[in-house]
N, C-alpha and C positions, 0 to 999 in steps of 0.2 A: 610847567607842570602838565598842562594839557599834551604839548609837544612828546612826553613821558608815557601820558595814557595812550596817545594813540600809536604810539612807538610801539607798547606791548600788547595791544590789539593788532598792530599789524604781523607783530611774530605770531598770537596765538591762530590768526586765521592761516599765516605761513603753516604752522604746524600742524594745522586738520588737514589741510590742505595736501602737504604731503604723506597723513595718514593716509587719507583718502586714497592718494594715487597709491602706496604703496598696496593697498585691500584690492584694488582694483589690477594689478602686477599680480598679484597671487591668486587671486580668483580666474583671472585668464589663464596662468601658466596651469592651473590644477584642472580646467576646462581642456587647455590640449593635452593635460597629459593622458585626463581618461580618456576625451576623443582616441588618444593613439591606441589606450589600453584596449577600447572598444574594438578597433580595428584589427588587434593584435589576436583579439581573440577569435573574432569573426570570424580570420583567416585561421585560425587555429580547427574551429568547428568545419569551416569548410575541407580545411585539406582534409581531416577526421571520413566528412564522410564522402572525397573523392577515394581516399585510401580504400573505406569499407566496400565502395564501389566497384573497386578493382579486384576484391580478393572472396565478394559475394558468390561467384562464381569459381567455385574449386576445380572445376574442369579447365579453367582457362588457362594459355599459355601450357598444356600437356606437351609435356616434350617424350613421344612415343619411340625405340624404336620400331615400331611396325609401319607398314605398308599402311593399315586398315585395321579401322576398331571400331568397336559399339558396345556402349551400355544397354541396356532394354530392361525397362522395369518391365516386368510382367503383372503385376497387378493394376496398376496405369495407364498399360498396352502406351507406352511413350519411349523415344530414345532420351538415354540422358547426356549422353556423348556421341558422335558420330566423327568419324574419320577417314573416307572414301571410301564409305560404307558400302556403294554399288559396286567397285572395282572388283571386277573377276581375276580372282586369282589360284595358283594350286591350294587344293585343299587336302593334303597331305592324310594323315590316319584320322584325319574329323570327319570325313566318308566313312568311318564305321559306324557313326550315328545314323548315318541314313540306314546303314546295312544291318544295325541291330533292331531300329524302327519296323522294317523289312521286313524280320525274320519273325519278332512274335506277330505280327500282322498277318503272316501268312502259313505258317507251322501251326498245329495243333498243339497245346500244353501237352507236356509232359514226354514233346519229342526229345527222340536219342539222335545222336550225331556221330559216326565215325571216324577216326583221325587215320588218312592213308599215306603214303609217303609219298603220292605225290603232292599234296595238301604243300608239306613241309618243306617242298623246294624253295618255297620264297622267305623262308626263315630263318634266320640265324641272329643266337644264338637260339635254339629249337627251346619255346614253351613249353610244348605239348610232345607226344611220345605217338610213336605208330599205332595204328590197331587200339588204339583208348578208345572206350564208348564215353559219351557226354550225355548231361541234362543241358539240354538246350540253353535254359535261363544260364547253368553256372561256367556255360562256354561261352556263351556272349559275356559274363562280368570277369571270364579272364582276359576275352579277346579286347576288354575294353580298357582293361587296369594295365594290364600290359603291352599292348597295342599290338596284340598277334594278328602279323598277316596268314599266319595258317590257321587260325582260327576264322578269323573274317573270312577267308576262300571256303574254309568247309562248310560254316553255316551257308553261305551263297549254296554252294553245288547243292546243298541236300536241298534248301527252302526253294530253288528253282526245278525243282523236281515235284513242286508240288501247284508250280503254273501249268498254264493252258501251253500246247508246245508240239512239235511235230517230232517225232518218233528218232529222228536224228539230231535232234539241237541239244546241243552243248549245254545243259543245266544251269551249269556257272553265268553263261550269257543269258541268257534267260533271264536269270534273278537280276542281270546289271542291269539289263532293258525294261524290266519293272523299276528299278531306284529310278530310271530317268522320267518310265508312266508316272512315278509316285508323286517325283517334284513336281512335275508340273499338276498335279491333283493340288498338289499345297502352295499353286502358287509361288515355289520355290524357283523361279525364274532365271536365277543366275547359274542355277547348277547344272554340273552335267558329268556322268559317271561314264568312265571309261572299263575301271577295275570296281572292285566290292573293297579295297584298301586302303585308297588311297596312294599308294605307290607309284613312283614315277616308272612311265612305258617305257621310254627313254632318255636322251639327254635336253632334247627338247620338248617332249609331251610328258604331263601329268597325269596318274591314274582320275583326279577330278578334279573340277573348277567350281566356286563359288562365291561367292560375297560374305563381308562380316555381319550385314544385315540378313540375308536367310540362313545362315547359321543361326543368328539369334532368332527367327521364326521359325525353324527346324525346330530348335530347342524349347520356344513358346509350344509348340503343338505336342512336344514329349511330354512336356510337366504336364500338359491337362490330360492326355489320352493315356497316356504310360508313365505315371510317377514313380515308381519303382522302377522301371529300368535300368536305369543309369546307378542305382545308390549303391554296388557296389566299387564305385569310382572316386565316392569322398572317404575312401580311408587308404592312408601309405602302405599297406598291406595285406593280405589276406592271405589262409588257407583253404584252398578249393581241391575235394578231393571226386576223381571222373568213375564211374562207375565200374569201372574193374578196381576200384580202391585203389588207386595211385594220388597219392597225394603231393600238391605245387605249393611252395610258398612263389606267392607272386607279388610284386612290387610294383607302385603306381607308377607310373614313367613324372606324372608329374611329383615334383621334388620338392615344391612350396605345400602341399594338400595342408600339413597338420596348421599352416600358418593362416590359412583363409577363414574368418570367423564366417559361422553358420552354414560350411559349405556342404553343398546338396550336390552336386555332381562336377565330371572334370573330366577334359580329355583332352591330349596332346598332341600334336601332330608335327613333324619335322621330315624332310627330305633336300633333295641338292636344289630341286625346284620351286619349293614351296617357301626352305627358311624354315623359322618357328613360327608354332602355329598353338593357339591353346584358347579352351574353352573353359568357361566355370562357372556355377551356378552355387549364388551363394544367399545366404538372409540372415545380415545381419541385426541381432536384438530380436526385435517383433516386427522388423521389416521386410518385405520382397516377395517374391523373389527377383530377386536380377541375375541378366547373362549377360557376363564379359567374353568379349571375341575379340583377339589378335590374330593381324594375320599378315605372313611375309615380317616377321621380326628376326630376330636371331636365335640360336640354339639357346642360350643364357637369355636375351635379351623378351622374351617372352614371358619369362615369368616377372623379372623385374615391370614388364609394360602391368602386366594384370595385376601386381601389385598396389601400381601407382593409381590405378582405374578402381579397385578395392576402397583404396582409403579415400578417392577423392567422392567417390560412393555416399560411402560414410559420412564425410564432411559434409555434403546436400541433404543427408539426412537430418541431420544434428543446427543445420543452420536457421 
């Protein structure tokens, strides 16, 4: 009998026994699995915020075609992008910002302009018509909506006539050799004006050279000095009509305008030397202002850059 008792004490302490170990098999097994879960996740929150890492910066990885580009907030005075932003390169019809800068700087309001034929040599298909008298202000916002080089020539001739100058000089030089006094007045250091159009001399010289950053200081010193200048340039179209009542519809050369939210101005530039070339100043919401600059892009490939520069804008806004 004894032999019996302890027969069934030795099974009941067998079977704690393997309770036991069996509690202690599933308390380890459920120790590694959350260890793993812990890790699982870890790594989950890590990659999270390598991912967010990579993508905090909206400008990153731009794939431009242009040579040269710059954001510039102008209420920040900061770049928000940069892209060989010093590189001197043609600067095609965006030399008529300097030359419409120029012209109310040195002309008296309420000056008249005459359009001669020899003006209109350098144009086609022709803007403007012979013998038109202009208001100064509504010949600069067609010479700039439509990128007239016989406009940008006649304002030059007349507003050079109204420098310091010796009794035989050329007018039109005149007024160039002041854009170059001017840049350098603004510190505009990469520029240098050969024509008042921008237009290329030849096959291998450009009417002007500059950078996508003093373009953007160009246009910093418009917005504060001359706000109104350029506002005939954010809408795809206008009627402007010259003082013998001839009246132009005229079309923005640029072709994205109605797409750019809060746009405030815009000017396009394209030649064999230059490429595409485009300027725009825009504020989005209650934001900016900011100037986008491309330069050395393509015909097409200009508006798609300033696009891409727009919305990555935006997205630095909003982040």
């Amino acid at each position: 009998m004894d032999n019996d008792i302890i027969k069934q004490k030795n099974e009941k302490v067998l079977v704690a026994v393997v309770a036991v170990g069996l509690v202690l098999i599933v308390m380890v097994a459920l120790y590694i699995y959350s260890k793993n879960q812990h890790v699982k996740i870890d790594h989950i929150n890590n990659s999270i915020v390598q991912n967010t890492g990579t993508v905090t910066d909206p400008f990153a990885n731009m794939n431009l075609f242009a040579h040269s580009a710059v954001v510039w907030d102008v209420k920040n005075q900061k770049f928000l992008y940069k892209k060989n932003e010093q590189d001197v390169v043609p600067l095609a019809s965006l030399t008529k910002l300097m030359t419409a800068l120029a012209a109310v700087e040195i002309l008296p309001n309420g000056s008249n302009i005459k359009i001669t034929n020899e003006y209109l040599q350098e144009e086609a298909p022709k803007e403007l018509l012979a013998n038109e008298n202009w208001d100064l202000r509504k010949l600069i916002s067609l010479t700039l909506l439509s990128s007239s080089n016989a406009g940008a020539r006649a304002i030059a001739t007349v507003a050079g006539a109204f420098l310091p100058q010796k009794q035989t000089e050329d007018t039109r030089q005149v007024f160039i050799d002041y854009l170059n006094k001017r840049a350098g007045e603004l510190k505009l250091d990469s520029m240098r004006f050969y024509n008042d159009s921008g237009l290329d001399l030849d096959t291998e010289e450009s009417g002007a050279y500059g950078s996508a950053q003093d373009v953007a200081k160009l246009m910093d010193y418009i917005i504060k000095t001359q706000p109104n200048l350029l506002e005939s340039t954010k809408f795809s179209n206008l009627t402007l009509t010259s003082n013998n009542n001839s009246v132009h519809q005229v079309k923005n050369t640029n072709i994205i305008i109605d797409s750019i939210p809060g746009v405030a101005a815009s000017k396009t530039g394209y030649t064999d030397l230059a490429q595409g070339n485009l300027m725009v100043e825009f504020s989005p919401g209650l934001e900016g202002p900011y100037v986008a600059v491309v330069l050395g892009s393509t015909f097409e490939g200009r508006f798609t850059d300033i696009d891409k520069l727009i919305n990555a804008t935006i997205q630095n806004i909003s982040k």
